[in-house]
RODRENSE-945567 format. One record per residue (C-alpha): residue number from 1; chain; x, y, z. Coordinates in steps of 0.5 Angstrom, whole numbers, m for minus. Example, Ala and Ser with C-alpha at 12.3 -4.5 7.8 and 13.67 -1.06 7.14 Angstrom:
+-----+------+-------+-------+-------+
: pos : unit :     u :     v :     w :
+-----+------+-------+-------+-------+
:   1 :    A :    25 :    m9 :    16 :
:   2 :    A :    27 :    m2 :    14 :
+-----+------+-------+-------+-------+
***
This chain:
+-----+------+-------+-------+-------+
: pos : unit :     u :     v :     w :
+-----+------+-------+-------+-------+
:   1 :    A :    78 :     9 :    40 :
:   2 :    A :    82 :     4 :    35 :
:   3 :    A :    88 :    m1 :    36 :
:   4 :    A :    93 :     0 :    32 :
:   5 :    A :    95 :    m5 :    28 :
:   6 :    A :    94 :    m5 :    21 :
:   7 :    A :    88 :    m9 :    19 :
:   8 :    A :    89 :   m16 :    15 :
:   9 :    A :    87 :   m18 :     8 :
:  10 :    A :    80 :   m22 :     9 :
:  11 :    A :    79 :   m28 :     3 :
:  12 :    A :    72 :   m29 :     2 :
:  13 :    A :    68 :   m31 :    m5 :
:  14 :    A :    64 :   m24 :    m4 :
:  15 :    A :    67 :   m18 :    m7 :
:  16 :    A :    70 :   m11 :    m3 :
:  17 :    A :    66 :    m7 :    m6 :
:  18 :    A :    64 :    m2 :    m2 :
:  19 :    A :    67 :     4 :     0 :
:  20 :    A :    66 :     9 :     6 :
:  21 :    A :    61 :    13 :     2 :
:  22 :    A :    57 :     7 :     0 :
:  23 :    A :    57 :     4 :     7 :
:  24 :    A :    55 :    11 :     9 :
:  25 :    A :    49 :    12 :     4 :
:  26 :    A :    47 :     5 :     5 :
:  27 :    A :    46 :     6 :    14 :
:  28 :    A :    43 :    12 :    12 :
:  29 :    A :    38 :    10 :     7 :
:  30 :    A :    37 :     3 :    12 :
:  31 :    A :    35 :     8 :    17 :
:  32 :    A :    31 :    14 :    14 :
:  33 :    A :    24 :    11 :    10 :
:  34 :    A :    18 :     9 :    12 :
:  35 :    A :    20 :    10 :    19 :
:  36 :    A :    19 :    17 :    18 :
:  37 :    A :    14 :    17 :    13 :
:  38 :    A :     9 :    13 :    17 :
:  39 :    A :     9 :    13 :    23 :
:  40 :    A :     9 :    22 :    26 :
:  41 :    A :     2 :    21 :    26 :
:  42 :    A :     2 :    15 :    31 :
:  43 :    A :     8 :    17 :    35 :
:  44 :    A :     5 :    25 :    36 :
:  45 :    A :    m3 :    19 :    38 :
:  46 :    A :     2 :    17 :    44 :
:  47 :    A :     6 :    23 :    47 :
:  48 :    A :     2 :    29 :    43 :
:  49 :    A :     5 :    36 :    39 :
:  50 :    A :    12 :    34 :    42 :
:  51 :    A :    13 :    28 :    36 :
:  52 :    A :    21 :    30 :    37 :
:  53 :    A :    21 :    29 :    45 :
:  54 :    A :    20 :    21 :    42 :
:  55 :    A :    26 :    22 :    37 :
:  56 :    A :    31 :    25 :    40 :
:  57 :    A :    30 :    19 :    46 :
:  58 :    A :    30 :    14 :    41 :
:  59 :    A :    37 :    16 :    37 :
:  60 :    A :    40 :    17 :    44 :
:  61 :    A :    38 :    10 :    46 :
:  62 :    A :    40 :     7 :    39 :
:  63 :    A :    47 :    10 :    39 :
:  64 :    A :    48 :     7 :    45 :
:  65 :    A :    47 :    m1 :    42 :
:  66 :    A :    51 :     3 :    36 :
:  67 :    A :    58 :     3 :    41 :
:  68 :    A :    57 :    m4 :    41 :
:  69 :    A :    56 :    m6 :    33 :
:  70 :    A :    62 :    m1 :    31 :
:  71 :    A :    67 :    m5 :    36 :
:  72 :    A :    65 :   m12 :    34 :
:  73 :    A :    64 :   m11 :    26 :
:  74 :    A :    71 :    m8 :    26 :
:  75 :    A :    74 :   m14 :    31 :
:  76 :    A :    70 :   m20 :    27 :
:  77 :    A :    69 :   m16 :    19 :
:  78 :    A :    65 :   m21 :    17 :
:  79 :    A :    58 :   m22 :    15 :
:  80 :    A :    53 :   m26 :    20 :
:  81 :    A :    52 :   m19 :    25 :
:  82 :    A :    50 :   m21 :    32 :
:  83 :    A :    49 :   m29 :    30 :
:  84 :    A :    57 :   m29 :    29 :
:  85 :    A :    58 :   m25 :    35 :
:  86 :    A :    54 :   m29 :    39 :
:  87 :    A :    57 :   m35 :    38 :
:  88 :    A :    64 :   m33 :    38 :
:  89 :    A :    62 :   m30 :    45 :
:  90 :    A :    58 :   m37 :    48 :
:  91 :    A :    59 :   m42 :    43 :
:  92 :    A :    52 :   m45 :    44 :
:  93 :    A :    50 :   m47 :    37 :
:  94 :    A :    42 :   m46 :    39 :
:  95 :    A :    43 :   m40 :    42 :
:  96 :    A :    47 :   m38 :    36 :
:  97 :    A :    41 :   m41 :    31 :
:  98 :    A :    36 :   m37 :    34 :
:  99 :    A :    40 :   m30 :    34 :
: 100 :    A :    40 :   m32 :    28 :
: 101 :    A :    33 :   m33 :    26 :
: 102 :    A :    31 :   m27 :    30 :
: 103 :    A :    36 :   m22 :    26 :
: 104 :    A :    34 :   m25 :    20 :
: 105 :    A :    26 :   m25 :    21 :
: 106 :    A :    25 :   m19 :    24 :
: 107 :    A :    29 :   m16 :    16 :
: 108 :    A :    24 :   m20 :    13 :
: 109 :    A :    18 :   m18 :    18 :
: 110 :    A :    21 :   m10 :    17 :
: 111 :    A :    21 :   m12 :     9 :
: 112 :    A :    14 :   m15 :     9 :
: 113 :    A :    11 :    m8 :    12 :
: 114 :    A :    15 :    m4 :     8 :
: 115 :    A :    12 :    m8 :     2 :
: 116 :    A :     5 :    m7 :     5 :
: 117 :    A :     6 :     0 :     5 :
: 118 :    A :     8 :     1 :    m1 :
: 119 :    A :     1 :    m1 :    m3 :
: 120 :    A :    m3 :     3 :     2 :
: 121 :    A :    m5 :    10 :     2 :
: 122 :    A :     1 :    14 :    m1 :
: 123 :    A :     0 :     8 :    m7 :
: 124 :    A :    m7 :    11 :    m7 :
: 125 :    A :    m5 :    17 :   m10 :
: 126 :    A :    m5 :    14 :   m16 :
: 127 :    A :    m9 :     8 :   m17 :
: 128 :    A :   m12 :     3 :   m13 :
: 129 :    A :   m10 :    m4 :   m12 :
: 130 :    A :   m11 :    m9 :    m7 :
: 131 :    A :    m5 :    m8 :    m3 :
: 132 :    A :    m4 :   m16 :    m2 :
: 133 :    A :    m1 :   m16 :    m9 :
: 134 :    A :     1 :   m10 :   m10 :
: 135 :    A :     6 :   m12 :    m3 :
: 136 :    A :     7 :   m19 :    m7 :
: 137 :    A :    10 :   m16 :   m13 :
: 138 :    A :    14 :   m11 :   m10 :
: 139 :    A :    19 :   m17 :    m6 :
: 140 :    A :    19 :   m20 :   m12 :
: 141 :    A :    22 :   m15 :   m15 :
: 142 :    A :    26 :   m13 :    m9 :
: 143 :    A :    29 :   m20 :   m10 :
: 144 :    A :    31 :   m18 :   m17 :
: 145 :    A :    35 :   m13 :   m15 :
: 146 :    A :    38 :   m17 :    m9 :
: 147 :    A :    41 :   m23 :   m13 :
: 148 :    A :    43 :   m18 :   m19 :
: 149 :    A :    50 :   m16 :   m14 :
: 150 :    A :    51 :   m12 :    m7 :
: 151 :    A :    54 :    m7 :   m12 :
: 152 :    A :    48 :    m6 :   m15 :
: 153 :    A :    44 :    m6 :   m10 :
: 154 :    A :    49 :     0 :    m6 :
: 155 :    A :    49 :     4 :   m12 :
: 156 :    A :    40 :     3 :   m13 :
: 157 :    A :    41 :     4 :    m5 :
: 158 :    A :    44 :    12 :    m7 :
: 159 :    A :    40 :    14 :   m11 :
: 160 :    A :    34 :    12 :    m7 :
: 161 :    A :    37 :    15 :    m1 :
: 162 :    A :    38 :    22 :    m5 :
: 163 :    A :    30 :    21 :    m7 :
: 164 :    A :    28 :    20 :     0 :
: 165 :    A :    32 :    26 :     3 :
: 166 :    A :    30 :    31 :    m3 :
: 167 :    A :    22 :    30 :     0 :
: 168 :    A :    25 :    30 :     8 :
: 169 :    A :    28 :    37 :     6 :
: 170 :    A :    22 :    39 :     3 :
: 171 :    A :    18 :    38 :     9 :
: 172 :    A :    23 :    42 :    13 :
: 173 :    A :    23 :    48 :     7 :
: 174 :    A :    14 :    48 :     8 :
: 175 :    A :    16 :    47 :    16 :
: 176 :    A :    21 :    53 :    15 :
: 177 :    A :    17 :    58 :    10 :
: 178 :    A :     9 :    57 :    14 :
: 179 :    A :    13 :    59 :    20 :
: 180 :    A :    16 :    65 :    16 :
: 181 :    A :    10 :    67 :    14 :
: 182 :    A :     7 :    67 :    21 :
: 183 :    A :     2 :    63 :    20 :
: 184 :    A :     2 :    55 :    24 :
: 185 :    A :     3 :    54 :    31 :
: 186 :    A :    11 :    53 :    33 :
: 187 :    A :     8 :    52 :    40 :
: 188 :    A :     5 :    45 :    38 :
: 189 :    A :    12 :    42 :    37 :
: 190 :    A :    13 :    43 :    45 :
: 191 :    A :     5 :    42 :    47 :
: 192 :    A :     4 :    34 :    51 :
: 193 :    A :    m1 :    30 :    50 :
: 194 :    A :    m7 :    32 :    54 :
: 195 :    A :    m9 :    28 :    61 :
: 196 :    A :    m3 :    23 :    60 :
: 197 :    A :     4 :    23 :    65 :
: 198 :    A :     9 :    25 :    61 :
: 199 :    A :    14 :    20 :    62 :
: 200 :    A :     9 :    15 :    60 :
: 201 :    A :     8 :    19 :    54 :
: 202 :    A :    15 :    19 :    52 :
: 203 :    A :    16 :    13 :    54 :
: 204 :    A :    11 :    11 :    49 :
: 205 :    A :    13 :    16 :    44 :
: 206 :    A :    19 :    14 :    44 :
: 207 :    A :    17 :     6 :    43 :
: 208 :    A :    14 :     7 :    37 :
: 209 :    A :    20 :    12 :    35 :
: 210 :    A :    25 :     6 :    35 :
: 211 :    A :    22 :     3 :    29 :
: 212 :    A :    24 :     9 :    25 :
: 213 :    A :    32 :     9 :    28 :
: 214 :    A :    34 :     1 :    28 :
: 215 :    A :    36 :     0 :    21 :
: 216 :    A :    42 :     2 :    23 :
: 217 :    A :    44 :    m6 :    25 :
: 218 :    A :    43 :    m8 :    17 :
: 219 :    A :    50 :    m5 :    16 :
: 220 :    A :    54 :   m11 :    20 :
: 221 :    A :    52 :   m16 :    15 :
: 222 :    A :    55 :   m14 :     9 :
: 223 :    A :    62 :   m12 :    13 :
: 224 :    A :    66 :   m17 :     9 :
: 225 :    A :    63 :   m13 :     3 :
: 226 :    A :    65 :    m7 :     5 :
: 227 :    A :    72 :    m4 :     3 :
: 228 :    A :    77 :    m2 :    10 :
: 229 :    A :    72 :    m4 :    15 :
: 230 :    A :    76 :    m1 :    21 :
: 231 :    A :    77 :     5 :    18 :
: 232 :    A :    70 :     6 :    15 :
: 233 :    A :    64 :     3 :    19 :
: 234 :    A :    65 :     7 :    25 :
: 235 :    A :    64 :    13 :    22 :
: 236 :    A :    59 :    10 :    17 :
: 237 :    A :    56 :     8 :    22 :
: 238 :    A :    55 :    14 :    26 :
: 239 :    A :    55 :    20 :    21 :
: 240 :    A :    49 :    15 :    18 :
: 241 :    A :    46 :    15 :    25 :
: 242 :    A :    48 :    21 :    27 :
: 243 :    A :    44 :    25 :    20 :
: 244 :    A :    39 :    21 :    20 :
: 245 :    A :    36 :    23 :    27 :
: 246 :    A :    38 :    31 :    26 :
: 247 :    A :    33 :    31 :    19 :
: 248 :    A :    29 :    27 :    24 :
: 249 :    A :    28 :    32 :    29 :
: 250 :    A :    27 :    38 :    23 :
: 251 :    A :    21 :    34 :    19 :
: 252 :    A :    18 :    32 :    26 :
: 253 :    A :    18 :    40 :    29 :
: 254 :    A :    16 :    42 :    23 :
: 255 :    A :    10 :    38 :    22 :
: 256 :    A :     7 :    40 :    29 :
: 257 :    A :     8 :    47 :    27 :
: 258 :    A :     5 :    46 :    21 :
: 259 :    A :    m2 :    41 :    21 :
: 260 :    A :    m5 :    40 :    28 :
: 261 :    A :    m4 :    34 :    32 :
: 262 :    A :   m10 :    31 :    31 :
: 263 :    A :   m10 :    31 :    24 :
: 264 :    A :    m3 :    28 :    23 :
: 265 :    A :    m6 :    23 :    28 :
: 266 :    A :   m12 :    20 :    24 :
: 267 :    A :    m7 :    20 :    17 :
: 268 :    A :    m4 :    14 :    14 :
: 269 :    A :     1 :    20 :    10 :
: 270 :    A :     3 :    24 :    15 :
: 271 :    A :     7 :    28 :    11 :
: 272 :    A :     3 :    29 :     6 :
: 273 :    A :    m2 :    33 :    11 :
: 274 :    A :     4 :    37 :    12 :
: 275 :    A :     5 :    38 :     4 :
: 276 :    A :    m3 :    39 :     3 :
: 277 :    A :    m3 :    44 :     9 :
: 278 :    A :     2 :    49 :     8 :
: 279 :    A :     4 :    49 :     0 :
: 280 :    A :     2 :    48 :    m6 :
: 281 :    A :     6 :    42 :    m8 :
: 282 :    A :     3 :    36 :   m13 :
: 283 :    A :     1 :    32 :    m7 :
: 284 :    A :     2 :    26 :   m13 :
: 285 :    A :    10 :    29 :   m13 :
: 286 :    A :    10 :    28 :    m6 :
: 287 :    A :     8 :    20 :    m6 :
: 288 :    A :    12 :    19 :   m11 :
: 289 :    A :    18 :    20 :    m6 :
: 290 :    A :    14 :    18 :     0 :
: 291 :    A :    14 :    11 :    m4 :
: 292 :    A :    21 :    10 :    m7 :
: 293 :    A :    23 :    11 :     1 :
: 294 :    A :    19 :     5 :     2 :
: 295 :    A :    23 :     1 :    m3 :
: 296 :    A :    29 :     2 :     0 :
: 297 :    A :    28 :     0 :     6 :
: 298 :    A :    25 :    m6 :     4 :
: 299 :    A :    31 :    m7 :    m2 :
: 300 :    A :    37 :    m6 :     4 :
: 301 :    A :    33 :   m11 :    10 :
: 302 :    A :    32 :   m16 :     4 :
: 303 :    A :    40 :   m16 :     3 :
: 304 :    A :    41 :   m16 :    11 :
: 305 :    A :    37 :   m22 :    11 :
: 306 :    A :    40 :   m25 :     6 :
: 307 :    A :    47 :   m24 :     8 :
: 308 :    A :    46 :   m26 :    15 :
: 309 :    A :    44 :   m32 :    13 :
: 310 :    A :    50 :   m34 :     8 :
: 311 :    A :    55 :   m31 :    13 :
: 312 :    A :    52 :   m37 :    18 :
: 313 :    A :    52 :   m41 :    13 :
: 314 :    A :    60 :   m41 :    13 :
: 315 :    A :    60 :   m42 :    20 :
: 316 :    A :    56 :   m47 :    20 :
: 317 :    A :    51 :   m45 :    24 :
: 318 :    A :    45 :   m46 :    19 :
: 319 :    A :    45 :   m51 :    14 :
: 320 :    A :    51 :   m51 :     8 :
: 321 :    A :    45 :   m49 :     2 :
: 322 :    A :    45 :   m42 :     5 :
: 323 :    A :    51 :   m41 :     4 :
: 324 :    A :    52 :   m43 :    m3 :
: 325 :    A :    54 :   m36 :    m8 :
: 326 :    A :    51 :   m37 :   m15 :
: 327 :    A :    56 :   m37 :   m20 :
: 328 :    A :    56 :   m31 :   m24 :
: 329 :    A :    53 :   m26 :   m20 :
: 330 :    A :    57 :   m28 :   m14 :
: 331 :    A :    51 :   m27 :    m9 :
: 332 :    A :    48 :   m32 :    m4 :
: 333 :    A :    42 :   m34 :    m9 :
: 334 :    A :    39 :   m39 :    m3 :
: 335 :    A :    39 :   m34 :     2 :
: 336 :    A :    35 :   m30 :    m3 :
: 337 :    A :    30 :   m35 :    m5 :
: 338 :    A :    29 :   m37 :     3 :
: 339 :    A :    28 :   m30 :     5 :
: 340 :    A :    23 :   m28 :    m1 :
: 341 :    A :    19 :   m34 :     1 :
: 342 :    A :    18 :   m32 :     7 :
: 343 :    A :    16 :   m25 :     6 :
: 344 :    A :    11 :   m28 :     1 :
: 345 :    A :     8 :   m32 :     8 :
: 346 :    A :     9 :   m24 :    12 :
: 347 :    A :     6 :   m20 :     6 :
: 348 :    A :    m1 :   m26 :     6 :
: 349 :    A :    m2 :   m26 :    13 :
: 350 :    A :    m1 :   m20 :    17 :
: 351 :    A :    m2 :   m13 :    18 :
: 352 :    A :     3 :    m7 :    18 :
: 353 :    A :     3 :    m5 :    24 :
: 354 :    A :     3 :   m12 :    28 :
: 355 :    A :     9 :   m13 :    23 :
: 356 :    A :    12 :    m7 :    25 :
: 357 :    A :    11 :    m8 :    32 :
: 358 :    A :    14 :   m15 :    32 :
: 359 :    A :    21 :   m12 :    28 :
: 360 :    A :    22 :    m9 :    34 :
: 361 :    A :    21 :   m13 :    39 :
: 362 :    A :    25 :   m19 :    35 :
: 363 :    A :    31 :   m13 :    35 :
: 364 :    A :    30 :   m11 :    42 :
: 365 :    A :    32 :   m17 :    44 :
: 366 :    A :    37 :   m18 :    40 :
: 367 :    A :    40 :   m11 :    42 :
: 368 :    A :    41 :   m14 :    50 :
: 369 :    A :    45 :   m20 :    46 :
: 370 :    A :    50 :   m16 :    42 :
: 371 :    A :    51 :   m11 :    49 :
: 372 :    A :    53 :   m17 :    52 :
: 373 :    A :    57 :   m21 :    47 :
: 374 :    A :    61 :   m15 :    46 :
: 375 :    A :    63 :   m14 :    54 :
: 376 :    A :    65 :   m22 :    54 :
: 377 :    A :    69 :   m22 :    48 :
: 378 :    A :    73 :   m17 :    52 :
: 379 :    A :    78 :   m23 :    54 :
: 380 :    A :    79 :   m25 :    46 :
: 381 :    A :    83 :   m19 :    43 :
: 382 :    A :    85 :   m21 :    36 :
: 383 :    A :    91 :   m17 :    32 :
: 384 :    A :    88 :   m12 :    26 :
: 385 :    A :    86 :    m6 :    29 :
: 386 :    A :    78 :    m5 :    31 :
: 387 :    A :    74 :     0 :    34 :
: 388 :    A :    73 :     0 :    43 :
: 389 :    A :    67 :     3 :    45 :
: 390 :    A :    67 :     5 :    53 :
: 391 :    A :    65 :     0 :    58 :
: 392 :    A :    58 :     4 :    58 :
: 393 :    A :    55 :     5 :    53 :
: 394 :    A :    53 :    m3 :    53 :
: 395 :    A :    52 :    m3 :    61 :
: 396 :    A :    47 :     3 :    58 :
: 397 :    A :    45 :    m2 :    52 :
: 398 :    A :    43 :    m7 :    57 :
: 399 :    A :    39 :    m4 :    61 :
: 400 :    A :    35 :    m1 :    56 :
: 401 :    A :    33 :    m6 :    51 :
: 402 :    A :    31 :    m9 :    57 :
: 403 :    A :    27 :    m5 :    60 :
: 404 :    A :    24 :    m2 :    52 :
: 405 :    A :    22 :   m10 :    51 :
: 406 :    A :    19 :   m10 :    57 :
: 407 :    A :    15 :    m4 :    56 :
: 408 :    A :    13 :    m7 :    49 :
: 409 :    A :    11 :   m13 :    52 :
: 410 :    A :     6 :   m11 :    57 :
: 411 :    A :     3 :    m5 :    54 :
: 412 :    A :     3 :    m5 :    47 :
: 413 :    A :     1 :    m9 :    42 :
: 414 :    A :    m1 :   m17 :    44 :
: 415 :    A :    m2 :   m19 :    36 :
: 416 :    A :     5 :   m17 :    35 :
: 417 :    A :     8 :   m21 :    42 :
: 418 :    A :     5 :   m27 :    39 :
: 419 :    A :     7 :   m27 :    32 :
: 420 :    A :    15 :   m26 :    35 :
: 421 :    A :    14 :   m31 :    40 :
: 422 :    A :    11 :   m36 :    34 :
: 423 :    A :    17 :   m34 :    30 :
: 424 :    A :    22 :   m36 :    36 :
: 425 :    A :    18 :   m42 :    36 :
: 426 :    A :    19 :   m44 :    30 :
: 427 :    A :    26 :   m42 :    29 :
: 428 :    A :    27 :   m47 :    35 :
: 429 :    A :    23 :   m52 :    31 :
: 430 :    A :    28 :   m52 :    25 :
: 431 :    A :    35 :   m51 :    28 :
: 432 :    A :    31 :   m58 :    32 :
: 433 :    A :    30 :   m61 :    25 :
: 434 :    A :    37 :   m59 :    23 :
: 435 :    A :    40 :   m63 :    28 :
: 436 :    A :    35 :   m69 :    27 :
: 437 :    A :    36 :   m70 :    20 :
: 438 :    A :    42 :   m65 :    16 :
: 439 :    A :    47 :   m64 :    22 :
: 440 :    A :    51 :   m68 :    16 :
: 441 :    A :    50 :   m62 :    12 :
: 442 :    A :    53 :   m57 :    17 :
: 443 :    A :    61 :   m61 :    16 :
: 444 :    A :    65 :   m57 :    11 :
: 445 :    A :    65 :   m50 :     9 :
: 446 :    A :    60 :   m47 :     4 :
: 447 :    A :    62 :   m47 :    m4 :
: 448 :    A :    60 :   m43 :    m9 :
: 449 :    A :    55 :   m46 :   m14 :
+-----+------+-------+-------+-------+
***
């Protein structure tokens, strides 16, 4: 639901260039990608043939933290994300400072990864380099085209979102056809992995699944970009999210009809096992679209990372330099050159599935930040109109992300808990720094440069 009264013109150094069908675009290729081109084979190792089971739990768990962010996007159209909401819901500049850091680190972590995958087996197709500098070369190029300009990147985003559900699509089609043919086995799609609760396996499933559905929050960094934010993020956000699951739950059924669990299993390319199997489409054809999937993952988490930190910026939350906005180009440069650095340190040391793990669990914890945030800033009603989501969806946020991060924390990867908690720490060291040595930078408001 909305209120109703018309939404004030928001002045800003950043540019309103992007439409509904942009935005819309840019959730769904934040949230299709690698996700999905990587991980069927490991969710199908936790919870067997059932691969879809894990998916559909987990589009249903982040539509619920969905409500959240479209309530509070639409009341504070600005860039910052769940750093803004968290300040303006409890005013404590550390608590604020290290939302911050944590959504910002776990774009990057995400970007890392992807960067990472892109120089792994799908790569290999082709030619074998040493993943490392593959993955190095791949950010710097990402850089690129994030200071060339949001509109750039958006338009770069469609293109490649339209690549990445062309190869989903054919997976479905290959799904649809070896079924047709009588050949395959639908029975594997419903089949549990053998010895295991079934709750647990969902359970499991599902906490790898979420990785493939929480890009969805990067949309919340460029609202003061986005053209009518009352009017375009909540159907952005859903029909996005909502699209995204469904092709989910299609290439995921058709993969377990198609190749045997234990295959898709042992595969670093889960999906072209399934274009192996059952047609006789170039497997370098289908790399080729599996890669451009990874670039834009990549591409958009850099983008959040970057805008998360100029947005904090201009609420003086981290120092005035991440809020500068290069001249020409109109794009916040030293938020761009940070966060790219960063990622070269991520790409050198670690491995992408500990990067991955660690992506959601920094976002878990931020999930349970932001259901939070929304119900407080209830008493703080503004005059535009904005989207109210129903009181339970973020009580269900809660206790959800909670529950998810305690699961994760004690079950899964170790390496993975203890990269998130270093990256906690030093965030923790940094805002400390910031308070000893440049709180004075943090007194006016940032410029242009």
């Amino acid at each position: 639901m909305a209120k109703d009264a018309p939404a004030p013109e928001q002045e800003g150094p950043l540019r309103r260039l992007i439409s509904r069908r942009l935005l819309y675009f840019f959730i769904l290729g934040d949230v299709l990608g690698a996700g999905i081109y990587a991980l069927v084979g490991a969710v199908g190792g936790e919870i067997g043939g059932a691969i879809w089971v894990a998916f559909l739990v987990a589009l249903t768990l982040a539509l619920f933290t969905a409500f959240a962010y479209a309530e509070l996007v639409t009341k504070y159209p600005h860039a910052g994300g769940a750093a803004l909401y968290v300040h303006r819901a409890f005013r404590k500049p550390f608590v604020t400072f290290m939302v911050a850091f944590a959504v910002m680190a776990s774009g990057v972590t995400s970007a890392s990864t992807l960067a990472r995958a892109f120089g792994g087996d799908y790569l290999k197709e082709f030619i074998d380099v040493p993943t490392t500098l593959v993955a190095l070369v791949f950010v710097a190029i990402v850089a690129l085209i994030n200071f060339r300009g949001i509109s750039e990147s958006v338009k770069v985003n469609v293109v490649l979102t339209v690549v990445e559900l062309t190869g989903l699509v054919l997976i479905v089609l290959i799904g649809a056809w070896v079924l047709g043919s009588g050949d395959g086995d639908a029975g594997r799609a419903f089949e549990f992995k053998e010895g295991e609760n079934v709750l647990l396996a969902i359970l499991a499933g599902t906490s790898l699944a979420f990785y493939a559905l929480i890009g969805f929050e990067d949309s919340a960094n460029v609202a003061e970009e986005t053209q009518d934010p009352a009017g375009s993020f909540p159907l952005a956000l859903f029909g996005g999210l909502l699209t995204a699951g469904a092709i989910y739950l299609l290439v995921t059924i058709a993969a377990s009809s198609v190749v045997p669990t234990n295959r898709l299993t042992e595969s670093d390319g889960p999906l072209l096992e399934v274009v192996k199997e059952g047609s006789a489409l170039p497997p370098r054809l289908f790399s080729a679209i599996a890669l451009l999937a990874v670039a834009n993952g990549a591409l958009i988490n850099m983008v959040m990372a970057s805008r998360l930190l100029y947005g904090m910026a201009r609420e003086r939350v981290v120092p005035d330099p991440f809020g500068r906005v290069h001249s020409g180009r109109r794009t916040p440069w030293v938020a761009i050159v940070f966060t790219t650095l960063l990622a070269v340190g991520l790409i050198s040391v670690g491995k992408l599935d500990t990067l991955a793990q660690t992506t959601v669990l920094l976002l878990l914890g931020v999930f349970t930040v932001v259901n939070v945030s929304v119900l407080v800033l209830r008493r703080e009603p503004v005059e535009h109109r904005h989207f109210v989501a129903p009181r339970v969806f973020p009580l269900l946020g809660i206790v959800i992300s909670v529950g998810l991060l305690i699961h994760l924390v004690t079950q899964q990867n170790r390496d993975a808990f203890l990269i998130a908690a270093g990256i906690l720490v030093l965030g923790a060291l940094l805002w400390l720094a910031d308070r000893l040595f440049w709180s004075g930078s943090s007194s006016a408001p940032a410029q242009p440069s």
